[in-house]
C-alpha positions in Angstrom: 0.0 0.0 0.0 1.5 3.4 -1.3 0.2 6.8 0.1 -0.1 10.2 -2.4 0.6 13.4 -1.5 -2.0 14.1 1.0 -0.4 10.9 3.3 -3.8 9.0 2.4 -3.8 5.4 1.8 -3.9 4.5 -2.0 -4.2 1.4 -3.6 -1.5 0.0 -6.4 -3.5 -0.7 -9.6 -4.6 -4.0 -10.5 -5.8 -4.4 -6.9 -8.9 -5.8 -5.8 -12.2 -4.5 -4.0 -14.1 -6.3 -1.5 -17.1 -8.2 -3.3 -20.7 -8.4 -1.8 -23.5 -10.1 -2.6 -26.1 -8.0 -4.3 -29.3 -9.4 -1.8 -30.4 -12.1 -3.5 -29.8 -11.7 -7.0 -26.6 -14.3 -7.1 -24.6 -11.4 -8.0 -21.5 -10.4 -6.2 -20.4 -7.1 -6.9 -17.4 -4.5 -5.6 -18.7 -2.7 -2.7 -17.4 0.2 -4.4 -19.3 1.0 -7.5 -18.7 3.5 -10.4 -21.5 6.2 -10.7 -21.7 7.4 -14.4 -24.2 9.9 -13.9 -21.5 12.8 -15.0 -20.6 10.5 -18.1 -23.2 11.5 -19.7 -22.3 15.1 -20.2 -25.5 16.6 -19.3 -25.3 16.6 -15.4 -22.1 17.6 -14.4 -21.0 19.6 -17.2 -18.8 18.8 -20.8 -16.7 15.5 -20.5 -14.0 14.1 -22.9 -14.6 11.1 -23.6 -11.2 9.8 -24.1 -10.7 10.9 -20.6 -14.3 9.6 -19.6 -12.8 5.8 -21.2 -9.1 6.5 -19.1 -10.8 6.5 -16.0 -13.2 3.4 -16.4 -10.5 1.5 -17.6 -8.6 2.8 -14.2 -11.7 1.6 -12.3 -11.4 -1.4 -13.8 -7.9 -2.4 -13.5 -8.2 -1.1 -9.7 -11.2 -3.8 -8.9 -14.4 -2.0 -9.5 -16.8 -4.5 -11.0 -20.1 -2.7 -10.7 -21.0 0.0 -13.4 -24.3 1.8 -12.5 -25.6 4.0 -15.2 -28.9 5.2 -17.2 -30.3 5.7 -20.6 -31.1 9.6 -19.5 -27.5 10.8 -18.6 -26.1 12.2 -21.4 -29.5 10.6 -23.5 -28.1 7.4 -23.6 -24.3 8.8 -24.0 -23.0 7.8 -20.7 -24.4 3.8 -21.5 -22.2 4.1 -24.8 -19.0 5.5 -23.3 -19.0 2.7 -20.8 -19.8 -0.3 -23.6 -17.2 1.1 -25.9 -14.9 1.7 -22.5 -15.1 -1.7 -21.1 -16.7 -4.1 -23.8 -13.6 -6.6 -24.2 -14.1 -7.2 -20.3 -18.0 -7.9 -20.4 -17.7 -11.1 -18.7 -16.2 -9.9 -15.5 -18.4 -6.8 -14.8 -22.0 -6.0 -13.2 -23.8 -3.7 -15.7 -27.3 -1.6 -13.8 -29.1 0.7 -15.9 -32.0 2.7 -15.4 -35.5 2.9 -17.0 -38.2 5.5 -17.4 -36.6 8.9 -16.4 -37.1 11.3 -19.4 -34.8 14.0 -20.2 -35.1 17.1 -18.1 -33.1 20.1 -17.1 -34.3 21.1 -13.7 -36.0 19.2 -10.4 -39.7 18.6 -12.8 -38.5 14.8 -13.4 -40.7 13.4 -16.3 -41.4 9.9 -16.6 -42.8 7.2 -18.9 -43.1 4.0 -17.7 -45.3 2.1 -20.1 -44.8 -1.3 -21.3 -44.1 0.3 -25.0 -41.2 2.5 -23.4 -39.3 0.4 -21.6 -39.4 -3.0 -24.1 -37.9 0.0 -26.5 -35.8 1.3 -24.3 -33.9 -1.8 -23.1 -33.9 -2.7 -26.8 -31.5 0.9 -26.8 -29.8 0.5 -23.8 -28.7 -3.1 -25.0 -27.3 -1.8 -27.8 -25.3 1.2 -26.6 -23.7 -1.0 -23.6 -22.2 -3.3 -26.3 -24.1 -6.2 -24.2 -26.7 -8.9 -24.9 -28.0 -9.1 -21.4 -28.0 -6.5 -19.0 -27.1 -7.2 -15.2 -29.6 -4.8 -13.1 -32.2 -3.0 -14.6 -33.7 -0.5 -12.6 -36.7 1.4 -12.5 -35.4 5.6 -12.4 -37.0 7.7 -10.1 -41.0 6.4 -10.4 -43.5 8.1 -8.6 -45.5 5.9 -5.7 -48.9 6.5 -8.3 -46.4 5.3 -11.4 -44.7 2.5 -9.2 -48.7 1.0 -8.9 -49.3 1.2 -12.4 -51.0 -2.7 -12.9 -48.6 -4.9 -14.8 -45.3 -2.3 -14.4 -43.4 -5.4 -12.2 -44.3 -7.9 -14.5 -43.4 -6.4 -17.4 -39.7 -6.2 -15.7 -40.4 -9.8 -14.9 -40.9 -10.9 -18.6 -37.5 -9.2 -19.7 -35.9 -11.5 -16.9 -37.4 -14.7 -18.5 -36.4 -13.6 -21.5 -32.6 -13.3 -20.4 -32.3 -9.5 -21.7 -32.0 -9.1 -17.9 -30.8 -10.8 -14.6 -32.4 -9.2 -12.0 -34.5 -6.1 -11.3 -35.0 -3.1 -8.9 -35.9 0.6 -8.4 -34.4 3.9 -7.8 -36.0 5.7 -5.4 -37.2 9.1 -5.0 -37.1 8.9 -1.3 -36.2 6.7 1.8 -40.3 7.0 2.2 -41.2 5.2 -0.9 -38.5 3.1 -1.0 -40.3 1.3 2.4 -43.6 1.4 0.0 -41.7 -0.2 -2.7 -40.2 -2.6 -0.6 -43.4 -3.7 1.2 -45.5 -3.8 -1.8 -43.1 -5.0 -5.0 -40.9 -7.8 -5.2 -37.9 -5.7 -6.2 -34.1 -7.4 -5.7 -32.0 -4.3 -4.8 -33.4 -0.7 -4.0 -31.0 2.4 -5.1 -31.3 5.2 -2.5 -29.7 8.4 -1.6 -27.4 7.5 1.3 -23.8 9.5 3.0 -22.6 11.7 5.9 -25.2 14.0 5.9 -28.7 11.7 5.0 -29.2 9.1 7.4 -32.7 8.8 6.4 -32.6 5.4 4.6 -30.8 4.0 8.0 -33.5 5.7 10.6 -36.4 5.3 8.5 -36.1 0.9 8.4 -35.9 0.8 4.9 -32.5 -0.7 5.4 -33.4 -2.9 7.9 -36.2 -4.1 5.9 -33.9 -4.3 3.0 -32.0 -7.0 4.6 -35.1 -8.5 6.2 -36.1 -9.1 2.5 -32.9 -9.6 1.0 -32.6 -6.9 -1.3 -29.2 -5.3 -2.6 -29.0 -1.6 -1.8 -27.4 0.3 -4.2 -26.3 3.7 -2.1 -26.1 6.7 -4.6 -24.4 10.1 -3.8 -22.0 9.4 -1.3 -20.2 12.2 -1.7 -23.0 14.6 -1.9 -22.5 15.2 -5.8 -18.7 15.8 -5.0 -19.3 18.6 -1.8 -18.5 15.8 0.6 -15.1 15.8 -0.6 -14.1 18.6 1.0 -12.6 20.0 -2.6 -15.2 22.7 -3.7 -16.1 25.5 -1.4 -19.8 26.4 -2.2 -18.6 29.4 -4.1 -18.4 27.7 -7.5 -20.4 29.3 -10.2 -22.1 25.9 -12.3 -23.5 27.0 -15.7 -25.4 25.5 -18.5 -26.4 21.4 -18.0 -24.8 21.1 -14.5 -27.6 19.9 -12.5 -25.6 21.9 -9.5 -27.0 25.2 -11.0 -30.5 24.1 -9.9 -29.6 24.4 -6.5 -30.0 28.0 -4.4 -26.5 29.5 -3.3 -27.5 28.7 0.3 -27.8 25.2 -0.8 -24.7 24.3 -2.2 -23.1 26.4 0.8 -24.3 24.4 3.1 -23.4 21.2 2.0 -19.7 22.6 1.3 -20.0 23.4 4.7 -20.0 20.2 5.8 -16.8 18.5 5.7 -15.5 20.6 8.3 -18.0 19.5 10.3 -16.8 16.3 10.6 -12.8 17.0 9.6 -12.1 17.1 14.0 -13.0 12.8 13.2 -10.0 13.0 10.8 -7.4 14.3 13.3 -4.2 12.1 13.1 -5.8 9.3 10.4 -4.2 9.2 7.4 -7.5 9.5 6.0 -9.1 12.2 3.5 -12.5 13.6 3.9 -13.5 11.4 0.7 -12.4 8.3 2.3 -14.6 8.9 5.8 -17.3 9.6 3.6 -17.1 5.9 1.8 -15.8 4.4 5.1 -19.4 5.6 6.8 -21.3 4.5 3.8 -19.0 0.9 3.6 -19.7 0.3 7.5 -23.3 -0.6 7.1 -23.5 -4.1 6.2 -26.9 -3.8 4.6 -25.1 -1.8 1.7 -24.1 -4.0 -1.0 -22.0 -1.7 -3.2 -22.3 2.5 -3.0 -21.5 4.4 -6.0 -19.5 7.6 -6.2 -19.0 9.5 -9.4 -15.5 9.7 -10.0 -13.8 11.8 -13.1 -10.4 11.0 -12.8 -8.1 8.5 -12.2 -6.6 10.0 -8.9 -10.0 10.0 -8.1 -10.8 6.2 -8.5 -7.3 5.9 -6.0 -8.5 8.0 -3.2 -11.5 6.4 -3.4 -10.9 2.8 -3.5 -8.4 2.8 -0.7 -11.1 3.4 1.6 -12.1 -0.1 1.5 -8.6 -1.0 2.5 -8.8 1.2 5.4 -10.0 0.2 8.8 -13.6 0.2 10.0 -14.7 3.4 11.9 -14.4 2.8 15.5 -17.9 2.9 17.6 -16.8 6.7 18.8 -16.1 7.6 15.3 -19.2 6.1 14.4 -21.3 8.2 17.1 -19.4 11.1 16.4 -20.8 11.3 12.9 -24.4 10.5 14.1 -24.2 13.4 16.6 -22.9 15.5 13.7 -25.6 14.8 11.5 -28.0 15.2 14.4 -27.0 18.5 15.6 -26.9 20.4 12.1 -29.7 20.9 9.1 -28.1 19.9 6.2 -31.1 20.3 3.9 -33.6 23.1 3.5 -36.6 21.3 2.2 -37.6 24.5 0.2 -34.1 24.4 -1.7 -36.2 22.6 -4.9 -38.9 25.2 -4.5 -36.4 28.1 -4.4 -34.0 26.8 -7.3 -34.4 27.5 -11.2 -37.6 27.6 -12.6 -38.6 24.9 -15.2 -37.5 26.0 -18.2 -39.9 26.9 -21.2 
C-alpha cells in the first residue's frame, strides 16, 4: 500500500475491491461502485470522452466491477461510453441501468413508464452498452402512483425470462417510498440516496427491511454530488447542463459546509474527507455496493483505498451520528427556491 501526496492510503493498480452479494440476486459485486451519472455530459457539465474511457479502464484495472448507469445521462451517452470503454471485459463486470426517467433540465422529473417505453428502451440500452443481457435493470425515479401502475413489475419480470436481464429493482425518489416499494413489490435491490449528511434510509427501516427481505441496496451520492469531498467551497459558479446550478446558493453552501463539520474525526488518520465519507457508507453491512462518481483516475485511488482502510471505530461512528444530528443539512424548500422549469 503506497500513500499520495496528501499521506492518504492509495491502492496499487490492479488491486482488488471487497465483493458483496447483491441481496439475492446471485450477484457479487465490488462494494465500491462506479456512478456514471456525470458521463453523460448533461449533469455535471462537458466531458471528454477519451478521458471519460481513461478512467473506467482505471476503475477497472483497480477492482471495480459494478457500473451503474442510465439511458437519461447524457441521453443514452454515458451507456455508450461505458460499452465502448469496457466491452472486451463484459464477462467480468456488473452492468445496472435505469429505465423511465425522461430528459429534463431542472427538479420537474418526467417519466414514462409504459410497457411500450421500456421494451424500447432496453432494446437501446442493450445496444449502446455493447451487451446482450444486461445485469440490473432498474426502475429511475417512479412516482408511488407510477410505481402501482398494474402490470409495471411484470413487465420487468418478462425481460428476466427472456434473459435481456438478470435481475431487477428501483431507484427511489425517497427513503419514504422506497419502504412502499419494498413492502409492496418484489424488487431485488433498491437504489437510494445514502452519505454523511442523510441518514434517512438508516432511521427510516428501509435498510433494515432491506435486509429483512434480502434486497441489494445500491447507495447513490455518497459524496454529496462531490461537496462531501471537502474540494469545492460552495462558491463555485455551475452554468449550463450542470444539474448543481439548480440548486439555491445557500444550498450548495451548506453542504460545502459540511466536511469541516466532521474533519475534528479526521485528526491524526491518514484518511481524507472522501475516504470517511465511503468508510461511513461501507460500514453498514446492509449496503451492497455505494457508488461515487469519480472523473479522474486520482479519483478512482482515493476512493478505493477506503475499502482498504479500517472500519470506523464505535466513537467515530457516534461522532458522525451526533454531527448529523446537531446540524440541518437540507432546507426542504431548496427545490422550490431553485431554477424555474424552463420553457
Amino acid at each position: 500500500m503506497k500513500t499520495d501526496s496528501l499521506g492518504a492510503n492509495v491502492m496499487e493498480p490492479g488491486s482488488s475491491v471487497p465483493s458483496r452479494q447483491l441481496g439475492r440476486t446471485g450477484i457479487k459485486v465490488s462494494e465500491l461502485g462506479f456512478g456514471t451519472w456525470g458521463l453523460g455530459g448533461n449533469s455535471y457539465g462537458p466531458v471528454d470522452d477519451t478521458l471519460s474511457t481513461e478512467v473506467l479502464r482505471c476503475a477497472y484495472d483497480s477492482g471495480v466491477t459494478f457500473y451503474d448507469t442510465s439511458d437519461v445521462y447524457g441521453n443514452g451517452h454515458s451507456e455508450e461510453v461505458l460499452g465502448a470503454a469496457l466491452s472486451s471485459v463484459r464477462e467480468h463486470i456488473v452492468l445496472a441501468t435505469k429505465v423511465g426517467l425522461l430528459p429534463h433540465t431542472t427538479f420537474e422529473m418526467p417519466c414514462d413508464f409504459s410497457d411500450s417505453h421500456i421494451y424500447a428502451s432496453v432494446e437501446g440500452s442493450l445496444k449502446r452498452l455493447r451487451t446482450d443481457y444486461i445485469d440490473v435493470y432498474q426502475l429511475h425515479s417512479p412516482t408511488l402512483k407510477m410505481l402501482q401502475r398494474p402490470g409495471l413489475v411484470d413487465t420487468l419480470r418478462k425481460l428476466k425470462q427472456s434473459g435481456k436481464i438478470r435481475a431487477f429493482g428501483v431507484s427511489v425518489r425517497s427513503p419514504a417510498d422506497g419502504l412502499i416499494a419494498l413492502r409492496n413489490f418484489d424488487f431485488e435491490t433498491i437504489q437510494v440516496n445514502f452519505n454523511m449528511i442523510d441518514h434517512r434510509a438508516v432511521e427510516s427501516g428501509l435498510f433494515d427491511l432491506a435486509l429483512a427481505r434480502q434486497v441489494g441496496v445500491i447507495a447513490r451520492t455518497p459524496l454529496c454530488f462531490g461537496f462531501l469531498t471537502g474540494k469545492l467551497t460552495g462558491n463555485e459558479v455551475y452554468s449550463g447542463l450542470d444539474h448543481r446550478a439548480n440548486w439555491p446558493a445557500a444550498q450548495l453552501k451548506r453542504w460545502a459546509e459540511a466536511p469541516d463539520l466532521f474533519s475534528f474525526i479526521n485528526n491524526g488518520k491518514q484518511r481524507t474527507a472522501a475516504q470517511l465519507a465511503l468508510r461511513f457508507c461501507l460500514d453498514h453491512p446492509e449496503v451492497s455496493t455505494t457508488i461515487p462518481g469519480m472523473m479522474k483516475c486520482e479519483e478512482v485511488r482515493e476512493n478505493l483505498a477506503a475499502s482498504a482502510l479500517a472500519h470506523l471505530s464505535s466513537e467515530e461512528s457516534d461522532l458522525i451520528r451526533s454531527v448529523y444530528h446537531s446540524h440541518s443539512f437540507y432546507d426542504p424548500s431548496a427545490k422550490t427556491m431553485g431554477k424555474p422549469p424552463r420553457s
